[in-house]
C-alpha positions in Angstrom: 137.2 204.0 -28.2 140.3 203.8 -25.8 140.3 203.3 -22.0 142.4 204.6 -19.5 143.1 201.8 -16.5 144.2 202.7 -13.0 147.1 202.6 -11.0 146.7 200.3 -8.3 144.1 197.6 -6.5 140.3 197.8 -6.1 138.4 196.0 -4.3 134.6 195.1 -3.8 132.6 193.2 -1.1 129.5 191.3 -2.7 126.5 190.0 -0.5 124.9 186.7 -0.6 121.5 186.3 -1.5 118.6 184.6 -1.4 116.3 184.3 -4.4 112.2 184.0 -4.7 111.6 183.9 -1.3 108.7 182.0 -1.6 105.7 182.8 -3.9 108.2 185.4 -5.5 109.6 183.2 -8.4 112.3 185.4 -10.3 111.0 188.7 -9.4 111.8 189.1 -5.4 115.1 189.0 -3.5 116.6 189.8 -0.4 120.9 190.3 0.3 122.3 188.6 3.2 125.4 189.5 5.6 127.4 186.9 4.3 130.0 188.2 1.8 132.8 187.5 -0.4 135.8 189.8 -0.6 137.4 190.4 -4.0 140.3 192.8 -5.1 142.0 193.1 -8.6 144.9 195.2 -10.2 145.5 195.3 -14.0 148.8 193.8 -14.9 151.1 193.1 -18.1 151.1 189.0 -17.5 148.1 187.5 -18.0 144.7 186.5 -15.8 145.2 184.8 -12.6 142.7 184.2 -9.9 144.0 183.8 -6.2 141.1 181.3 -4.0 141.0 181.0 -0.6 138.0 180.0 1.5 135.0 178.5 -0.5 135.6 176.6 -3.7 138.9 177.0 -2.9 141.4 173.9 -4.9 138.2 173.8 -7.7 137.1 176.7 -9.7 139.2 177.8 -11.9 142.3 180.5 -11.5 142.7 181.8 -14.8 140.6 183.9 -17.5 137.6 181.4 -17.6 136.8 182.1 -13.7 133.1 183.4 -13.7 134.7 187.2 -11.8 137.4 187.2 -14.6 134.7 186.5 -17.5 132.5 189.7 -15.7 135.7 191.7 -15.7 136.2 191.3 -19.4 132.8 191.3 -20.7 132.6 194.7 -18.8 135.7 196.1 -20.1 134.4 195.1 -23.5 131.6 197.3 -23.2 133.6 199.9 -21.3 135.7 200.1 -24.9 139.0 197.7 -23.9 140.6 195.3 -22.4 143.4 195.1 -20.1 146.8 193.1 -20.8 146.1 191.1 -17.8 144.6 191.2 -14.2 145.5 189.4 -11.3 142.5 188.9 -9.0 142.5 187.7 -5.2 139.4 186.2 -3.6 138.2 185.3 -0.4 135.4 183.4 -0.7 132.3 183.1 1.7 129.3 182.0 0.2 128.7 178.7 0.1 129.2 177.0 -3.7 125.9 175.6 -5.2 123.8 176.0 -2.8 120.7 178.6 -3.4 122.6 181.4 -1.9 123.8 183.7 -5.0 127.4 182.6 -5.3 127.8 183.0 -9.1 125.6 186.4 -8.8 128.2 187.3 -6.6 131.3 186.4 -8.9 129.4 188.2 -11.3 128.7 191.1 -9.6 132.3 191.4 -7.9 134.1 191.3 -11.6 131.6 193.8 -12.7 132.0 196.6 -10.0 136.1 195.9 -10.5 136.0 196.2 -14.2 133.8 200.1 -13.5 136.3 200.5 -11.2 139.5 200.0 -12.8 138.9 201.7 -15.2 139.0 205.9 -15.1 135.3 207.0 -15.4 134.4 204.3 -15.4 131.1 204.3 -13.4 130.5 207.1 -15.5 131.0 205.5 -18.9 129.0 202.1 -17.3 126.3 204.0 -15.0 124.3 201.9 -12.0 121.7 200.9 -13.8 124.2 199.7 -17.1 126.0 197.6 -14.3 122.5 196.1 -13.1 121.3 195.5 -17.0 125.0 194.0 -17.7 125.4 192.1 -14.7 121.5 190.3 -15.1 122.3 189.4 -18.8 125.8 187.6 -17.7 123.7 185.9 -15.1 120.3 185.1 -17.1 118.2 186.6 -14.5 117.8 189.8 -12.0 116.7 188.2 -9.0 119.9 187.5 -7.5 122.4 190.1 -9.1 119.8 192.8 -8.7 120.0 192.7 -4.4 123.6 191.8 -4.7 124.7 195.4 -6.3 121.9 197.1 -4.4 121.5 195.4 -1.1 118.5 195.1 0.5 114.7 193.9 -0.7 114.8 193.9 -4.3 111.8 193.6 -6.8 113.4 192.7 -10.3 111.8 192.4 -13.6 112.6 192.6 -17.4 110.4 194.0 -20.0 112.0 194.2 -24.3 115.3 192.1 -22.8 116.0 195.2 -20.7 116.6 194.7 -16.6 115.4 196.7 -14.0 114.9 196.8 -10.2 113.6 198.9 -7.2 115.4 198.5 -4.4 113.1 198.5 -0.7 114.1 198.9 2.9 113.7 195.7 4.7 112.2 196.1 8.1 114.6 195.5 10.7 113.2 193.5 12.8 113.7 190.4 10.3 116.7 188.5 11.2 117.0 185.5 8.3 118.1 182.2 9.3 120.0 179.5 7.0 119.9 175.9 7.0 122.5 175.2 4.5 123.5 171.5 3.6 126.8 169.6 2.5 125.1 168.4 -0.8 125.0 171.1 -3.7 122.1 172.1 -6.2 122.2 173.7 -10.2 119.8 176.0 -10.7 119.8 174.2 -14.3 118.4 171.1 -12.8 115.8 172.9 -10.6 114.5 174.7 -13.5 113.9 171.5 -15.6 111.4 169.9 -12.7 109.0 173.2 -13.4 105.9 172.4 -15.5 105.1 174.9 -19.0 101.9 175.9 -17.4 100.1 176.1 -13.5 96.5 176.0 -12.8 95.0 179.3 -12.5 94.1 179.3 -9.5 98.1 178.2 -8.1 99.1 181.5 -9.5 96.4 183.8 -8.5 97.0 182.1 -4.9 100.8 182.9 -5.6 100.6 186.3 -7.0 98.4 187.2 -3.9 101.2 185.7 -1.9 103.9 187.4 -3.5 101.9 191.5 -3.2 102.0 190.5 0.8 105.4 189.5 1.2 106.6 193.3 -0.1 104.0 194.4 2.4 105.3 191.6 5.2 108.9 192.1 4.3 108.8 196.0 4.3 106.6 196.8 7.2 104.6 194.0 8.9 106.7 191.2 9.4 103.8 189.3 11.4 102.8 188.3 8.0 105.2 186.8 7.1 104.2 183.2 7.5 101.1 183.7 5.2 102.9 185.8 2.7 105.7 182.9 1.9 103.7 180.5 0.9 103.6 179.7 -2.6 102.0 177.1 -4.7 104.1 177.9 -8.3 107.6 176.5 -8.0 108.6 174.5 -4.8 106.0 172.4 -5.0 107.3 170.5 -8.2 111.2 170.9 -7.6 110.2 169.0 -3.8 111.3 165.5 -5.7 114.8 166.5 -6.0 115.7 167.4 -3.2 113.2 165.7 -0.3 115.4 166.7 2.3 115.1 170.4 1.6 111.1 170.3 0.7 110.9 167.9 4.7 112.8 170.4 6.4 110.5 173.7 4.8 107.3 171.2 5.9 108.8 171.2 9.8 109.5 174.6 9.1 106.6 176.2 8.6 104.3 172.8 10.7 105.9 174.9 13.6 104.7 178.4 11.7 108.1 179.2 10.9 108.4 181.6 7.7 110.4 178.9 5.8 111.5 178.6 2.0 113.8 177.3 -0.1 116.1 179.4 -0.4 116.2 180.6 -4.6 116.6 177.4 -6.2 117.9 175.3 -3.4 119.0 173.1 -1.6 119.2 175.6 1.5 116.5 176.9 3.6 116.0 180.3 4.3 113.7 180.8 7.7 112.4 184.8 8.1 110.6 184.5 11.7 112.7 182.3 14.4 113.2 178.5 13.7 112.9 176.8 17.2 116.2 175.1 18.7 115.1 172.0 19.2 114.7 171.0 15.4 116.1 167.1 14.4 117.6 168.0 10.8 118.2 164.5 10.3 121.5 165.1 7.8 124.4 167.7 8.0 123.2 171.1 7.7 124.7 174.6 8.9 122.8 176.9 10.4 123.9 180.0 9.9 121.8 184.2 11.4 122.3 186.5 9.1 121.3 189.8 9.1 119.9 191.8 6.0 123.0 193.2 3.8 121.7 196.6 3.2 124.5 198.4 1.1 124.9 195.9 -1.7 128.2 195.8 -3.3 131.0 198.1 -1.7 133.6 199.1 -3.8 137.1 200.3 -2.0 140.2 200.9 -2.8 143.9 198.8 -2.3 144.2 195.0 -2.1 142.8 193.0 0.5 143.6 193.6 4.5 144.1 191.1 6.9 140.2 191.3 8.1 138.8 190.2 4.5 141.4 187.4 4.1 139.9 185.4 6.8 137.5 182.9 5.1 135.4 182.6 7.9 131.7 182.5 7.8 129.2 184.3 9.7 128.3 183.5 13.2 126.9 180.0 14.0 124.6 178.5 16.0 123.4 174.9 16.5 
């Protein structure tokens, strides 16, 4: 099967996200107004990847940069591949840090491949791009509320990915503490034990049913709703800093996690302003991304080449 690609530049803007939230290891997620902008055209010459803002001067600028290896694996299954693509990127989201970056990438050179190509979120539907998307990343938890925005319950069943996609209330205004030092998600997996005692995942599952509750309509329960007893607990060794500051967190009865696999820390009720974080972290309101991954037309304007990060405050 041929392919028909467009005339011109696309161009996508991908949320950040945050992962678990708590007691809801790999099956809750939450999108967060900080975003990375992305265009693409197909060309004749080859793959090259323009960075500015994060990561900019180390990851990669050819075809083995994670957007460019979404683009082709999704015109592989759209039925061909372009000559070339030149891909600019202004880059937000902090690198490594529990915040969805590669989720992003991935999503971004997804919604760009669908798009440059004619038809083709028709030939590649939604919920293709979700499936496709989760099996480039390993997981739906992150990719799932970056194309959908939003609270996001993800889950797999027979290697096939789905997600429902929730309305946040909006009285929640997520906070990030996020740190110089960086974090793999390969490394945080490793500390989890095969098994948990019964009664830490009964606790956690119990957990987890409230937060949809808390999150959705009745954010006053949110401190009891994020705590969780299956997976921070035994990934607090490597990385002390981010398990000390979650303790302060929620000893002042903040609605603190780590944020997916860490290092930062995602607060849902108000942290106080007189906290002493004790090493160099940025600390960053967000609001809730609720329209997921926006896909526009024409390469990027002066507004999305600023790689500046949301709002501050210390």
């Amino acid at each position: 099967m041929g392919v028909t690609f467009v005339d011109g530049a696309r161009r996508v803007r991908v949320p950040a996200t945050s992962a678990n939230l708590g007691p809801g290891f790999d099956a809750l997620g939450l999108a967060l107004g900080l975003h990375d902008d992305v265009a693409a055209w197909v060309t004749d010459r080859g793959w090259h990847v323009d960075v500015a803002g994060e990561g900019a001067g180390e990851l990669p600028t050819g075809a083995d940069h994670l957007i460019a290896r979404a683009m082709a694996a999704t015109f592989e299954r759209l039925g061909g591949q372009p000559p070339g693509v030149a891909i600019e990127c202004v880059n937000r989201i902090p690198q490594a840090r529990g915040l969805g970056s590669s989720s992003a990438a991935i999503v971004a050179g997804v919604q760009l491949a669908r798009a440059l190509v004619r038809d083709g979120t028709t030939l590649l539907d939604d919920a293709g791009a979700l499936a496709l998307a989760a099996q480039l990343e390993g997981h739906p938890d992150n990719v799932a509320p970056c194309l959908l925005g939003g609270f996001v319950i993800a889950w797999s069943a027979e290697d096939a990915f789905h997600a429902v996609r929730l309305a946040p209330d909006e009285r929640i205004r997520p906070t990030v503490f996020i740190p110089s030092d960086r974090g793999l998600t390969a490394h945080a997996r490793a500390a989890l034990p095969a098994t948990v005692p019964h009664h830490d995942a009964a606790f956690t599952a119990g957990r987890a049913a409230l937060l949809v509750h808390a999150l959705t309509e009745a954010p006053d329960l949110l401190f009891p709703a994020t705590a969780d007893r299956l997976h921070q607990g035994y990934r607090a060794p490597g990385m002390p800093a981010t398990a000390a500051l979650v303790d302060e967190l929620r000893g002042r009865g903040v609605a603190a996690v780590v944020s997916g696999a860490g290092p930062t820390v995602l607060a849902l009720s108000s942290p106080p302003h007189d906290l002493d974080l004790g090493i160099d972290w940025r600390v960053v309101e967000l609001a809730i991304d609720v329209a997921g991954a926006r896909i526009g037309s024409g390469r990027l304007g002066h507004a999305e080449r600023a790689p500046v990060a949301a709002g501050r405050k210390s």
